[in-house]
C-alpha positions as CSV (number, residue, x, y, z in Angstrom):
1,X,25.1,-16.4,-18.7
2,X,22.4,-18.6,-17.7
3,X,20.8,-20.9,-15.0
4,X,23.5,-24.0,-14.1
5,X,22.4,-27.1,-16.1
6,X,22.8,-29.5,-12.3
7,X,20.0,-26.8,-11.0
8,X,17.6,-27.7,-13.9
9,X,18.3,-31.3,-13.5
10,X,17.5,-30.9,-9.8
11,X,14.2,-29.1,-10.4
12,X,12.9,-31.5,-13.2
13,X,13.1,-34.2,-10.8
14,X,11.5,-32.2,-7.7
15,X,8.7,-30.9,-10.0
16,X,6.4,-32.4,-12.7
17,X,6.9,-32.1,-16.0
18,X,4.1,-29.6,-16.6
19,X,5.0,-27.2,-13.5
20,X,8.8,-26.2,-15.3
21,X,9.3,-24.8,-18.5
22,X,12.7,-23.8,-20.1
23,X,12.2,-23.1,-23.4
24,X,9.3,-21.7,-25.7
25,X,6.7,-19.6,-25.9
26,X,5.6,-19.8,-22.0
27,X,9.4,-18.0,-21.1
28,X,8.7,-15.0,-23.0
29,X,5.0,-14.5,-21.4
30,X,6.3,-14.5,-18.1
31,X,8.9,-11.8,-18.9
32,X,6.1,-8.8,-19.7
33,X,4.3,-7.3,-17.7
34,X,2.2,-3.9,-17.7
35,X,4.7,-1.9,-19.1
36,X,7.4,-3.9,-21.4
37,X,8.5,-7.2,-22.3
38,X,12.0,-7.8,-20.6
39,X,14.7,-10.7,-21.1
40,X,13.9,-14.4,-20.6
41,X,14.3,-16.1,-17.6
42,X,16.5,-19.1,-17.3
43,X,13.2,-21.0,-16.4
44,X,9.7,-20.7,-15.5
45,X,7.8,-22.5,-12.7
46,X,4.3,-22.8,-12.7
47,X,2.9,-24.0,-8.9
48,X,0.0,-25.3,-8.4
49,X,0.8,-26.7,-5.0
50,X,2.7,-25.1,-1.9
51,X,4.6,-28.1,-2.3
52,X,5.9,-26.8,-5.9
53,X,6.6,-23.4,-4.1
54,X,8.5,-25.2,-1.3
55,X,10.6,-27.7,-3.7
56,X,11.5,-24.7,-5.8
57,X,12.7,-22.1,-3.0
58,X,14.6,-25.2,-1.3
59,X,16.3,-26.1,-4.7
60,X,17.0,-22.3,-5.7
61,X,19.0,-21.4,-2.2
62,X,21.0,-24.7,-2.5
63,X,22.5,-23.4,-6.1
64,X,21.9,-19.3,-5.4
65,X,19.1,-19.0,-8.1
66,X,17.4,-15.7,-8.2
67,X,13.6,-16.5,-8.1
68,X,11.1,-13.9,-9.6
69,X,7.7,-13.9,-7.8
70,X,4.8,-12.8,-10.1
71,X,1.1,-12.9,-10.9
72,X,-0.5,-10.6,-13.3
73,X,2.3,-8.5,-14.0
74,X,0.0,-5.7,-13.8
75,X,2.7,-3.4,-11.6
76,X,3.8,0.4,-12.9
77,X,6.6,0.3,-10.8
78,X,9.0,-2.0,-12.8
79,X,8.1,-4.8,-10.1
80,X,10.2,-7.3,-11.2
81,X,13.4,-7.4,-13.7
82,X,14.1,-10.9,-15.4
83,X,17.1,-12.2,-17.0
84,X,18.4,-15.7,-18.0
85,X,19.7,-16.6,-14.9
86,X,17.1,-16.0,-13.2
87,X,13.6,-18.0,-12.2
88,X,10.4,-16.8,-12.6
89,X,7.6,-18.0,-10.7
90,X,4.7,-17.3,-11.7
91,X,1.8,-17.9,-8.7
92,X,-1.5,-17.6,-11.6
93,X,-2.1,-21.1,-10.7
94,X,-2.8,-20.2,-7.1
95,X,-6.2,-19.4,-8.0
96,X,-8.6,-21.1,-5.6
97,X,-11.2,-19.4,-3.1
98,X,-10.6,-21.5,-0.6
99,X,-13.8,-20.7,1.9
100,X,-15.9,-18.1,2.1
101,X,-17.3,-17.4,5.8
102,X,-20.5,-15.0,5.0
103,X,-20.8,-15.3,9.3
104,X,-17.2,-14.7,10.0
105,X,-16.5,-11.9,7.3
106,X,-13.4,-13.8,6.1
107,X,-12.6,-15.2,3.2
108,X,-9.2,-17.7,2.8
109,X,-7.8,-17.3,-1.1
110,X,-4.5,-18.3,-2.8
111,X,-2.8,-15.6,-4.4
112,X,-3.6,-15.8,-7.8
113,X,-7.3,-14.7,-7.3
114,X,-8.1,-12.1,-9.0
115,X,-9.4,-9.5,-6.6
116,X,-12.6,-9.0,-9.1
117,X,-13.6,-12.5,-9.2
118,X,-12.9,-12.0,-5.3
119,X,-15.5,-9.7,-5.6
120,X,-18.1,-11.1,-8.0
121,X,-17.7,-14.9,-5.3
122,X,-18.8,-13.3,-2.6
123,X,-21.5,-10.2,-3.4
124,X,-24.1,-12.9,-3.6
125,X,-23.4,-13.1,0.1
126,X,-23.7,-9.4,0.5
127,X,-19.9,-8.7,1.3
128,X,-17.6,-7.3,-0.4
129,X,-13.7,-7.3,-0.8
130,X,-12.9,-3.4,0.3
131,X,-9.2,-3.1,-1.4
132,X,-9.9,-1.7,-4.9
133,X,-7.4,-1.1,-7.1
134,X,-7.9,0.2,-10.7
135,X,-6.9,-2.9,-11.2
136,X,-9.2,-4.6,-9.4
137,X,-10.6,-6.8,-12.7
138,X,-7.1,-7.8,-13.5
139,X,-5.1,-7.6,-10.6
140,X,-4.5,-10.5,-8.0
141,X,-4.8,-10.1,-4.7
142,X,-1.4,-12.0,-4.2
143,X,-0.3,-8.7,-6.0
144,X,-2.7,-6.4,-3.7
145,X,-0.9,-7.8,-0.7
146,X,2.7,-7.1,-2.4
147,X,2.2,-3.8,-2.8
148,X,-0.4,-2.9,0.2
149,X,-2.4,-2.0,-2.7
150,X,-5.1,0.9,-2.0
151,X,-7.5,2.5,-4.2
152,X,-10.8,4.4,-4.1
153,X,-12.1,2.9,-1.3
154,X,-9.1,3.1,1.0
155,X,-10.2,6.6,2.2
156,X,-13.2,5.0,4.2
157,X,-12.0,1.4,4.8
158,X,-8.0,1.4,4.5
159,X,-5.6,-0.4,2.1
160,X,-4.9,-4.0,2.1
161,X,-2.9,-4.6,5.1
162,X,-6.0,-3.3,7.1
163,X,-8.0,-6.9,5.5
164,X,-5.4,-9.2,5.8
165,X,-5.5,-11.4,9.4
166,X,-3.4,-14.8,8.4
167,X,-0.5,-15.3,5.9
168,X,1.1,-18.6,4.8
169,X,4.3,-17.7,3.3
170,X,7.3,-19.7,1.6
171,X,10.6,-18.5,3.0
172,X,13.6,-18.1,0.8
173,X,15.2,-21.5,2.3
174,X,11.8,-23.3,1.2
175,X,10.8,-23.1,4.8
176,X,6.9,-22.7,6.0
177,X,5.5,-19.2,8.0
178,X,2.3,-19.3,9.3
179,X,1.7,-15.3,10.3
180,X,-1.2,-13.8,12.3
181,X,-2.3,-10.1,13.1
182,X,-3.9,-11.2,16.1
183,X,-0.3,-13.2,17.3
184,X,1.7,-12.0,19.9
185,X,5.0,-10.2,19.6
186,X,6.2,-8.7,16.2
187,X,3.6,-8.2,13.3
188,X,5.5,-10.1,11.2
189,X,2.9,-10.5,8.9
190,X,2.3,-6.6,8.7
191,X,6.4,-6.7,7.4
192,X,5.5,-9.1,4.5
193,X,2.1,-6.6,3.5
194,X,3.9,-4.2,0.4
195,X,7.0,-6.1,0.6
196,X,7.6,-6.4,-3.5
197,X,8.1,-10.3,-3.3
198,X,11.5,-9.5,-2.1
199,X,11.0,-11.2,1.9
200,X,8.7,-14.5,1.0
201,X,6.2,-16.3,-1.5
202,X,2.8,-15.5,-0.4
203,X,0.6,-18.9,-0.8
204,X,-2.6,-18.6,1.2
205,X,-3.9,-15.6,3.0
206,X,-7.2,-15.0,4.7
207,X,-8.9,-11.8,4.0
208,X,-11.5,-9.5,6.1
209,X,-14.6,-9.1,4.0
210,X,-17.3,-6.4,4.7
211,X,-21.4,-6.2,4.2
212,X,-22.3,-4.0,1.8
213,X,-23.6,-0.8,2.0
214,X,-27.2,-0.4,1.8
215,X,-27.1,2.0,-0.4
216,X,-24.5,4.5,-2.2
217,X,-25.2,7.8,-3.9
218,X,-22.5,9.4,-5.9
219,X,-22.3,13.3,-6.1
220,X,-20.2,14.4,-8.9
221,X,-18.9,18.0,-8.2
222,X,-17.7,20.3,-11.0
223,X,-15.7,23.4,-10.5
224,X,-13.9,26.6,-12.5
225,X,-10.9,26.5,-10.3
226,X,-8.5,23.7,-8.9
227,X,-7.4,25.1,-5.6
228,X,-11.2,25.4,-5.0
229,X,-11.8,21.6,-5.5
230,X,-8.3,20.7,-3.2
231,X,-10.1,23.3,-0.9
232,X,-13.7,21.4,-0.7
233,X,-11.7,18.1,-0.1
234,X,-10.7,19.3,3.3
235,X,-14.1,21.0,4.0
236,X,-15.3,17.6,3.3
237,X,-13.1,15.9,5.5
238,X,-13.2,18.5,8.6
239,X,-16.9,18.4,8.7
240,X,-16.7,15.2,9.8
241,X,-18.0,12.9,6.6
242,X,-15.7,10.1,5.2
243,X,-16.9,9.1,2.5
244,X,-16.7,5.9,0.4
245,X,-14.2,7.3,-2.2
246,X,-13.3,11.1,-3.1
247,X,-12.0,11.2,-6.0
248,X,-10.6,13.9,-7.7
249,X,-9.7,15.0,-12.3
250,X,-8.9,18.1,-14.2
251,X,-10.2,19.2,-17.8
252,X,-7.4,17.1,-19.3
253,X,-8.6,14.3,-18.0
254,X,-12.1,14.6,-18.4
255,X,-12.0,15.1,-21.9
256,X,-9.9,12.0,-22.2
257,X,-12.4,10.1,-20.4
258,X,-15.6,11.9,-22.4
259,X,-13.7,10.8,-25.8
260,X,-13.2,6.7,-24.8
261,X,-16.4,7.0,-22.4
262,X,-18.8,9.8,-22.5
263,X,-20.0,10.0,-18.8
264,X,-21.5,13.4,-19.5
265,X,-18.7,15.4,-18.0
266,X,-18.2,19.1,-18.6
267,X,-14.9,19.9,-21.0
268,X,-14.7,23.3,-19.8
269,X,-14.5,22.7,-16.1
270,X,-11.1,22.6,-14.4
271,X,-11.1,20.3,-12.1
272,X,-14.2,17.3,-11.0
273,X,-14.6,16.0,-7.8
274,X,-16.6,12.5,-7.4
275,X,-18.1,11.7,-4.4
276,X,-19.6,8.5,-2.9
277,X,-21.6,7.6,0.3
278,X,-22.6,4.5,1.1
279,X,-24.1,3.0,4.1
280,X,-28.1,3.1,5.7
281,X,-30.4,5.4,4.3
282,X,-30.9,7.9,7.1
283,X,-27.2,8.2,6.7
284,X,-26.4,8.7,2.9
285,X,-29.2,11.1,2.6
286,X,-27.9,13.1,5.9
287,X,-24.2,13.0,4.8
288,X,-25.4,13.6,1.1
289,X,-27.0,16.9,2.0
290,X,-24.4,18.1,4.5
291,X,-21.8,17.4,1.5
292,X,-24.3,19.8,-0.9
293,X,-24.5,22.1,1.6
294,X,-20.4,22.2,1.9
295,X,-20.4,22.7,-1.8
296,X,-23.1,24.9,-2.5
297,X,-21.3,28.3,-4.0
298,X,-18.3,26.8,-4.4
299,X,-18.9,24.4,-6.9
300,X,-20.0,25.9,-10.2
301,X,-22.5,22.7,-10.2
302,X,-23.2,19.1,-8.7
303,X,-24.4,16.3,-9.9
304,X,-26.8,13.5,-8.2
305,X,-26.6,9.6,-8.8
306,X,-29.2,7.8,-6.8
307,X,-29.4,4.3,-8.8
308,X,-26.8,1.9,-9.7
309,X,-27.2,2.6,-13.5
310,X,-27.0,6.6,-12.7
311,X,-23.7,5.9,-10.5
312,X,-21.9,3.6,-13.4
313,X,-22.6,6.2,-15.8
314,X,-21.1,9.0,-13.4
315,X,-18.1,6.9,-12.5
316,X,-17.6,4.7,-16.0
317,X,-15.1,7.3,-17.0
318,X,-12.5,7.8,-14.5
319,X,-13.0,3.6,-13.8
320,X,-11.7,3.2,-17.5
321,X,-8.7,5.8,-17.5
322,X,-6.3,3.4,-17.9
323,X,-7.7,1.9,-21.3
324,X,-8.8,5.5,-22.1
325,X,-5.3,6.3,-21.9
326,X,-3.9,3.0,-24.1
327,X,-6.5,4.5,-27.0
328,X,-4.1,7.5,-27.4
329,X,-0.9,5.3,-28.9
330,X,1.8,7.4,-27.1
331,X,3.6,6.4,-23.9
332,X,2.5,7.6,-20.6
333,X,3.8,7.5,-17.3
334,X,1.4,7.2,-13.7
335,X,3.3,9.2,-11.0
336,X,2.4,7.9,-7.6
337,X,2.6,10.7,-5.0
338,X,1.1,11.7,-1.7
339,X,1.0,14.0,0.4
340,X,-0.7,15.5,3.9
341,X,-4.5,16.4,2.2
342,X,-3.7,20.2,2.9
343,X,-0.9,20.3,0.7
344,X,-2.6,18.6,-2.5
345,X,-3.5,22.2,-4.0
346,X,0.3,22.8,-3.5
347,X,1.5,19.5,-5.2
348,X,-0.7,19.6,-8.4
349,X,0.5,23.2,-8.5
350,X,4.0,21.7,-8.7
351,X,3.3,19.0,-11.0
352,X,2.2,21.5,-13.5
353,X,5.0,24.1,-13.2
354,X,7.5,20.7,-14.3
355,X,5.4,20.1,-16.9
356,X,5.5,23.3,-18.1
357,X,9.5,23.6,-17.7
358,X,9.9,20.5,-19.8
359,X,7.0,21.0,-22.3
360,X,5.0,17.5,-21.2
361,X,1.2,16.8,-21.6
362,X,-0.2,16.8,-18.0
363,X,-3.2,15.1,-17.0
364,X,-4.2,14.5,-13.4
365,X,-6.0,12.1,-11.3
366,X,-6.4,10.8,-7.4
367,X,-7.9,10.1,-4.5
368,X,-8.1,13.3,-3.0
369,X,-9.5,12.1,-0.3
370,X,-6.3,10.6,1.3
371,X,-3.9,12.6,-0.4
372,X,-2.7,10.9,-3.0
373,X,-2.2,12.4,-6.5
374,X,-1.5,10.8,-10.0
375,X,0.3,13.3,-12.3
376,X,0.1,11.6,-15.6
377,X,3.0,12.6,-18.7
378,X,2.1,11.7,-22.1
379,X,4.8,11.0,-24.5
380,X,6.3,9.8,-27.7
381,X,8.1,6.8,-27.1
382,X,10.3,6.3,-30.0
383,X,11.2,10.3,-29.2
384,X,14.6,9.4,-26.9
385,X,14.7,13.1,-25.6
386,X,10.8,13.0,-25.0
387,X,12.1,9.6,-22.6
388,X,14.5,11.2,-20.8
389,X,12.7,14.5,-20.1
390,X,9.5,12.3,-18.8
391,X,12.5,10.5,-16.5
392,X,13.5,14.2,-15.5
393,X,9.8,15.5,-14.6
394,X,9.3,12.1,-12.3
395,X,12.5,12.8,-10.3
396,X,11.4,16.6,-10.2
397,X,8.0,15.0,-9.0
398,X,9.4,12.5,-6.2
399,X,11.4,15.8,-4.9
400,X,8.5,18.1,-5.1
401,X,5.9,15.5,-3.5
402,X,8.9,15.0,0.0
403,X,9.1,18.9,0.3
404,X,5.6,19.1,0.9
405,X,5.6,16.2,3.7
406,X,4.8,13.6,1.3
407,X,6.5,10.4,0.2
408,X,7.3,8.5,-2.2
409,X,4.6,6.3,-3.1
410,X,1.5,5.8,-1.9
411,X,0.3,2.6,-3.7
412,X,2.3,1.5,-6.8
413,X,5.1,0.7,-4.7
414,X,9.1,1.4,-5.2
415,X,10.3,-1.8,-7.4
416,X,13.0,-0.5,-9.3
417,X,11.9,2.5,-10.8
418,X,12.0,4.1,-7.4
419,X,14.9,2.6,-5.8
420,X,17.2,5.6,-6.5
421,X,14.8,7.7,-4.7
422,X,14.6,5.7,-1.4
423,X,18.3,7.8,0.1
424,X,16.2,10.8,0.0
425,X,13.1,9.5,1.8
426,X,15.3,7.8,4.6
427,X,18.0,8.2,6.5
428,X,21.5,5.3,6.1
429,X,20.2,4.4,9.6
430,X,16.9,3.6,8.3
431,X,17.9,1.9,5.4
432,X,20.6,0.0,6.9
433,X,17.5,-1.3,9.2
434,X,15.5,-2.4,6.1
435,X,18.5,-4.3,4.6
436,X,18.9,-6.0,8.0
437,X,15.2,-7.1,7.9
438,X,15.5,-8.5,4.0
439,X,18.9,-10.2,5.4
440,X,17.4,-12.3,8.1
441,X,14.5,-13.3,5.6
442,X,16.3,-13.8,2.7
443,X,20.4,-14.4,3.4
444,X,21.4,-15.1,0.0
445,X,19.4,-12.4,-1.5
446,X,17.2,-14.4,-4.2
447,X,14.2,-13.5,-3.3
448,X,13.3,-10.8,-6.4
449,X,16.7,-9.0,-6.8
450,X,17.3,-5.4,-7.6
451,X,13.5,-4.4,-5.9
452,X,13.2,-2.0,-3.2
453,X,16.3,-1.1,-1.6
454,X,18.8,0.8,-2.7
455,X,22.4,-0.7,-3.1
456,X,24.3,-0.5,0.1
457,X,26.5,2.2,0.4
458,X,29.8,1.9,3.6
459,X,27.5,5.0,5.1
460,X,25.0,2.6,6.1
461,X,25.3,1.5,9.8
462,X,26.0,-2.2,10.9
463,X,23.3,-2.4,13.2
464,X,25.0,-6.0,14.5
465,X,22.6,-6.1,17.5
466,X,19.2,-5.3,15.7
467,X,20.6,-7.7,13.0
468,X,21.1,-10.5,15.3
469,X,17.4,-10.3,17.0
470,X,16.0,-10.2,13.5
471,X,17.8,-13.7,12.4
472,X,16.3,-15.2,16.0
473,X,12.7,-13.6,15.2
474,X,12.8,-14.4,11.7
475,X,14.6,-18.2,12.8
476,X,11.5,-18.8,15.2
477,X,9.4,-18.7,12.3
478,X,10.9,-21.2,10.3
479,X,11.2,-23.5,13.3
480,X,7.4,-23.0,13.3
481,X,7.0,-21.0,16.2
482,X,5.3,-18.2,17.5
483,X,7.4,-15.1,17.1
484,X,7.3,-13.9,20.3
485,X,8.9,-17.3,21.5
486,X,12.4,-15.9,20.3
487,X,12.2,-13.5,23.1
488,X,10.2,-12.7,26.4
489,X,9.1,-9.2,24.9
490,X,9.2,-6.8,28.1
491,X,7.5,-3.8,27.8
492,X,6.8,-1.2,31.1
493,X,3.9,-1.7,33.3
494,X,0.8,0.2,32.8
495,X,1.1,3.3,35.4
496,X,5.5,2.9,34.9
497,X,6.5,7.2,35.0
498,X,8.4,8.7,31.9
499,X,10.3,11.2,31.7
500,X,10.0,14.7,29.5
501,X,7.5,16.8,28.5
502,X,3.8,15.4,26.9
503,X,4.9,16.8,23.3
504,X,1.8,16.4,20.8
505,X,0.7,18.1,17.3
506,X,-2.3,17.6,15.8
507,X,-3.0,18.1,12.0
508,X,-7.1,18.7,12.0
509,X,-6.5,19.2,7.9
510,X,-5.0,16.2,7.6
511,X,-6.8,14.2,10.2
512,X,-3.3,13.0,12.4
513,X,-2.0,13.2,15.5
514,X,2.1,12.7,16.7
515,X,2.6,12.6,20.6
516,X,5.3,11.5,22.7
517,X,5.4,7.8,23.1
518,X,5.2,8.4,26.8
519,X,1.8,10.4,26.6
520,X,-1.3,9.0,28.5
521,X,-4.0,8.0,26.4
522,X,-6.8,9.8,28.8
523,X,-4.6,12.9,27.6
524,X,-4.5,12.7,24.1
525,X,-8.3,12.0,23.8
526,X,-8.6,15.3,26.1
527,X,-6.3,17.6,23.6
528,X,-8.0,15.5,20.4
529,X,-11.4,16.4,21.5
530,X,-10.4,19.6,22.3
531,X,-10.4,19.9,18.1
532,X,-13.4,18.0,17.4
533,X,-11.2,14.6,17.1
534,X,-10.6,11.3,18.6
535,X,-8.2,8.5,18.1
536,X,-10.8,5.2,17.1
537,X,-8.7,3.0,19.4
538,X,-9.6,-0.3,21.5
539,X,-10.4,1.0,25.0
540,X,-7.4,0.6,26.8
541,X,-7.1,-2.1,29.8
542,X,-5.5,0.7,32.4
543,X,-6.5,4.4,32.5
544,X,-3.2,5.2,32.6
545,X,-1.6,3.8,29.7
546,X,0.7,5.4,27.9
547,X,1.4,5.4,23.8
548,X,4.3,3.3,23.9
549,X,2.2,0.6,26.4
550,X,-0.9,0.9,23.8
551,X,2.0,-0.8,21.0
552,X,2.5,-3.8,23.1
553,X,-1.3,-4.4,24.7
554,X,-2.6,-7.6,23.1
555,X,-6.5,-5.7,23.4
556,X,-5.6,-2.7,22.0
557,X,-3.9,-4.6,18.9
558,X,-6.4,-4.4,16.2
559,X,-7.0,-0.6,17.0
560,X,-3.5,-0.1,16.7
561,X,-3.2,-1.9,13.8
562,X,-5.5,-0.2,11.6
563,X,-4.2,3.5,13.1
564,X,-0.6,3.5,13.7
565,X,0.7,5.5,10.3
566,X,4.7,6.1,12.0
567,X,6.9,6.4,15.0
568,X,10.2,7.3,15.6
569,X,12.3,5.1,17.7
570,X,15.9,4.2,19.2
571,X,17.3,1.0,17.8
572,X,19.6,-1.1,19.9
573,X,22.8,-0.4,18.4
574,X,21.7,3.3,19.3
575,X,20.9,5.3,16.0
576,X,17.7,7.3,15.8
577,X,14.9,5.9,12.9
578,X,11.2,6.6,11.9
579,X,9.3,4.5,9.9
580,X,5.9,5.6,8.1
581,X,4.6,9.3,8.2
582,X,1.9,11.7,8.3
583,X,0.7,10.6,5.0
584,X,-2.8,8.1,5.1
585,X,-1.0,6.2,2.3
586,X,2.6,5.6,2.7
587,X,4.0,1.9,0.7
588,X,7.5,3.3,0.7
589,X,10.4,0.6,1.9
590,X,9.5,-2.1,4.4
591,X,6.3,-1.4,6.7
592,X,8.7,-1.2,9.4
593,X,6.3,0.3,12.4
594,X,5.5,-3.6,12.4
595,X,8.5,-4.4,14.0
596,X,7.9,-2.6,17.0
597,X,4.1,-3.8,18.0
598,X,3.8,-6.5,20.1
599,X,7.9,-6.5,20.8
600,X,8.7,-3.9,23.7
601,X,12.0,-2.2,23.3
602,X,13.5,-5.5,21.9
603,X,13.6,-4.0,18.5
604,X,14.1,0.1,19.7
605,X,12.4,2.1,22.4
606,X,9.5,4.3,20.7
607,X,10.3,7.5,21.5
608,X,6.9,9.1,19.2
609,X,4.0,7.7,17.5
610,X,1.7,9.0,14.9
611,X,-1.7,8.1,14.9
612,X,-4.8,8.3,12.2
613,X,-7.5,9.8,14.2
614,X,-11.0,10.6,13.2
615,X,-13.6,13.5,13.5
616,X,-15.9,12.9,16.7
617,X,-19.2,11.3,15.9
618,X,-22.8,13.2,15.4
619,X,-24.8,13.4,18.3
C-alpha cells in the first residue's frame, strides 16, 4: 500500500520540483532518526516556505494523507513512525533566525534552528537561549517546542513553554494560527507546546531570551552513599538556593564518562552531584558558600570550578554521556521519569531493585534538582530475550515512577513508545478530553498518526458539549481570530463568595502548593509564608481574589503561566479531570491546564489548582 498516484500529481504541481521527493536516497534519510531506520514514506516534502507547509497540509486533508512532521529526528521516544503511505515533512529547511531583539529579549526563529546555533547567534549579545537539552548542538528548537523540552537549566529558568510568547502554526486543513501567551482567552498556544506534531506544523515562533549571568561557579559534590546525595538535593533546595542546574550520576556512570572523557571524577564514589550558580558576584560567592556549608560532612569531598576552562573540564563528562554511551557498541535505553524531589532516593532505589530482578546493567543520571531521573539499561541488541527484558524493566519503571507521585515523562515525551502507558496515568475522562482536543485540531487524524494517545477504547466518555466548544475555539483560529472571540469567557467577579472549606497542602520538599480554587490569594501567601514560601505571582488587581479568578485575570497571566503545574476541574458534560501534577516536569499527554486560563468555566469549573511556589527571598 502506498500514497494514491492523483495525490502525487496534485502535490508536484502545488510544489516545486526540488521541495518533493519520491524516490531515492532522500526517502530513506527521512525515515531514521535517533534510534532506528523505519519504512519509507510514500513521499518527502522539503519546505522552505510556509507556503510549501500550507499547499502540502491543504493537499494531504483533501486525499486523507498521513503527514509526518520532523526535524532532526533526534527524539528517544519513537516520535514519529513512517510508512509508505505516509508523508514525511521534514521542517530542516526552516532554518532562519529571523530577528534577534538584544533590547526586547526575544528572538523570532523558524523551526529548523538548531537550538545551539540559537545559542552561539545571540551570546555575542550577551543572552542566551535558557532551554537546554542534551541535545542542544543537534536538536531544533522546532523539536524543543514539540516536546516542551527541558534540560539542565530548567530547574532555575523552566522548560520551553516558559520562552515561548508567539506561535505561527499550520493547521491540519492548511489553515494559518497566529497564537499568543499574552492573548486573551484559552492559551492555545500553551496546547501546541509538547504536543508531538500530532495538533499543527510549527513554522515561526518567537522565543524569550535571557542576559547572561555574570558569572557561574560549578561545585562538584562527591559522596559514599546515594540516599545521602538525594538527601543534599532537598537541603539544597529548602535552604532557599536554586541553582542554575543540579545535576545528579552514580559510579556507573562516572566511570563511563572518565573512560570517553576523563573529567577527573572519582571511580569509587557512589553517587556525584554537580552544581552551578550563576548570576552577580556578591551572589554566586554567597550562595556558593551557603551550598558548602550544606554539604560540609555530608559529602565525602567538593570540588570548586571558578573559570570557564575549570567548569568545562568538571561538566565535559556528563555533557557527552550520550556519545560516551554510543562508544560501548551495545544498545541502551534512556528512561525518562519524574517524580516529587523527596521521592528521588526512593525511585533510584526502585530502578535498581528491577535491574537486579532482570539482570540489566544500570547506570543513572538526572536533574536532581527538579526530580527527574534517567535510569539507563544497557543491552545486547541482537540478544531478543535481552530486548524483551529491557521492554519489561521500562514498564516496571513507568509503574514504579506513578506509585511514588510521578509521571510518566518529564521531557522525552510519550510518542509511541509510551502510548500504552498513558490509561494508567489518566483517567477515560481525561483521555476522552485529550482526543476531543486532537479532534477539533486535526478531524481526519493525519497530523503524525499513532503518537500520543492511546487508541480509543467505548470506556471513554463522549464529552459532546466540551467537544463542540473545542471545534468553535479551535474554528476561531482558522478564521483568524482571537480565541476568545468564539465565546464571551465569563468568569466570577473579584470579591464573588464560594462555597466549602479553604482546603490547601503544601509540599516544602518539593517546593508546591494545591489549594482549593476558591481560596483567596491574601490566604495562601499567609499559610505559604507561614513555611518560609511564597507563590512568585503577578500582584493581583483585587485583594480578594480568589485562585480560580487569578486563571482568568489578564495581569496576573504571565505569573500564572510560568507557575500553574495542575488543577482539577469539572468539564461541562460533568465528569471530574486533572491535568498536570505535582511534578516541576510533567510532558505527559496534551498540556491541558491551558485550556482553562483565560476561558472561565467555558471549558470546566476549576475546582483545585497546584501551583510552583518558591522559598522567600534573603533579607
Amino acid at each position: 500500500m502506498g500514497i494514491h498516484p492523483e495525490f502525487i500529481r496534485k502535490m508536484r504541481s502545488a510544489l516545486p520540483a526540488e521541495v518533493l521527493s519520491v524516490t531515492g536516497e532522500e526517502l530513506q534519510a527521512s525515515a531514521r532518526d535517533f534510534w532506528s531506520q523505519q519504512s519509507l514514506p510514500g513521499a518527502l516534502v522539503r519546505p522552505t516556505r510556509i507556503e510549501h507547509v500550507i499547499q502540502t497540509m491543504r493537499c494531504a486533508s483533501a486525499y486523507g494523507v498521513p503527514v509526518i512532521p520532523r526535524a532532526a529526528g533526534t527524539n528517544i521516544c519513537e516520535g514519529f513512525h513512517s510508512s509508505p503511505d505516509a508523508l514525511i515533512l521534514d521542517m530542516r529547511q526552516f532554518k532562519r533566525i529571523k530577528q534577534i531583539d538584544a533590547e526586547g529579549l526575544w528572538a523570532v526563529v523558524e523551526p529548523g534552528v538548531i537550538n545551539g546555533a540559537l545559542q552561539a547567534q545571540v551570546r555575542p549579545h550577551g543572552l542566551f537561549f535558557p532551554p537546554d537539552p542534551a541535545s542542544a548542538q543537534i536538536s531544533t528548537i522546532g523539536g524543543n517546542i514539540a516536546t516542551n523540552a527541558g534540560g539542565p537549566q530548567c530547574l532555575k529558568y523552566g522548560v520551553t513553554t516558559h520562552h515561548v510568547q508567539e506561535l505561527t502554526a499550520v493547521l491540519a486543513d492548511g489553515s494559518v494560527a497566529h497564537l499568543k501567551a499574552s492573548a486573551t482567552g484559552p492559551d492555545l498556544r500553551g496546547l501546541l507546546i509538547g504536543s508531538e506534531g500530532t495538533l499543527a506544523v510549527i513554522t515561526e515562533a518567537v522565543v524569550d531570551l535571557a542576559p547572561l549571568p555574570e558569572i557561574t561557579h560549578t561545585v562538584l559534590a562527591i559522596f559514599d552513599r546515594a540516599e545521602t546525595a538525594t538527601h543534599a538535593v532537598s537541603a539544597i533546595i529548602r535552604a532557599g538556593i536554586t541553582p542554575t542546574a543540579l545535576e545528579f550520576f552514580d559510579h556507573r556512570a562516572a566511570r563511563l564518562f572518565e573512560s570517553v572523557r576523563p573529567s577527573g571524577y572519582p571511580l569509587d564514589a557512589e553517587a556525584l552531584l554537580l552544581i552551578d550558580v550563576a548570576g552577580n558576584g556578591a551572589e554566586v560567592e554567597a550562595e556558593r558558600a551557603q551550598i558548602e556549608k550544606l554539604l560540609r560532612g555530608e559529602a565525602r569531598e567538593l570540588r570548586l570550578a571558578r573559570s570557564p576552562q575549570e567548569r568545562s573540564l568538571l561538566w565535559q563528562g556528563r555533557i557527552f554521556g550520550a556519545q560516551a554511551l554510543l562508544t560501548t557498541g551495545r544498545a541502551f535505553y534512556i528512561a525518562d521519569t519524574t517524580v516529587p524531589r523527596q521521592r528521588i532516593h526512593d525511585m533510584l532505589y526502585a530502578a535498581q531493585e528491577i535491574a537486579r530482578t532482570h539482570q540489566l546493567d544500570l547506570m543513572t543520571t538526572g536533574h536532581a534538582g527538579d526530580g527527574n531521573i534517567h535510569p539507563v539499561f544497557q543491552y545486547d541488541r541482537h540478544d531478543p530475550r535481552q530486548v524483551e527484558t529491557v521492554r519489561k524493566a521500562c514498564d516496571e519503571l513507568v509503574l514504579a515512577a506513578l506509585e511514588l507521585g510521578g509521571t510518566l515523562t518529564g521531557e522525552h515525551g510519550i510518542g509511541a513508545e509510551k502510548r500504552k502507558h498513558m490509561h494508567l496515568r489518566f483517567t477515560q475522562a481525561e483521555l476522552a478530553a485529550q482526543r476531543a482536543l486532537k479532534d477539533a485540531f486535526d478531524p481526519d487524524q493525519i497530523l503524525n498518526p499513532g503518537i500520543l494517545l492511546p487508541e480509543p477504547v467505548v470506556a471513554e466518555p463522549p464529552l459532546p458539549i466540551l467537544r463542540q466548544r473545542l471545534r468553535d475555539c479551535v474554528a476561531a483560529c482558522r478564521s483568524g481570530e482571537d480565541a476568545s472571540s468564539a465565546r464571551a469567557y465569563a468568569y466570577d467577579p473579584p470579591g464573588a463568595q464560594k462555597q466549602g472549606g479553604a482546603s490547601m497542602q503544601i509540599n516544602a520538599d518539593n517546593l508546591t502548593c494545591t489549594a482549593s480554587a476558591h481560596v483567596q490569594l491574601p490566604l495562601l501567601q499567609a499559610r505559604l509564608a507561614e513555611q518560609g514560601l511564597h507563590a512568585d505571582l503577578t500582584v493581583a488587581t483585587h485583594h480578594e481574589q480568589t485562585l480560580s479568578q487569578l486563571l482568568q485575570d489578564d495581569t496576573a497571566r504571565p505569573g500564572v503561566l510560568g507557575h500553574l503545574l495542575a488543577l482539577k476541574a469539572t468539564l461541562p458534560d460533568g465528569a471530574s479531570v486533572r491535568f498536570g501534577s505535582e511534578n516541576v516536569k510533567d510532558v505527559a499527554g496534551y498540556d491541558m491546564k491551558h485550556l482553562f486560563i483565560g476561558s472561565g468555566d467555558h471549558f470546566g469549573r476549576v475546582e483545585e489548582i497546584t501551583l510552583q511556589v518558591a522559598p522567600l527571598p534573603h533579607e
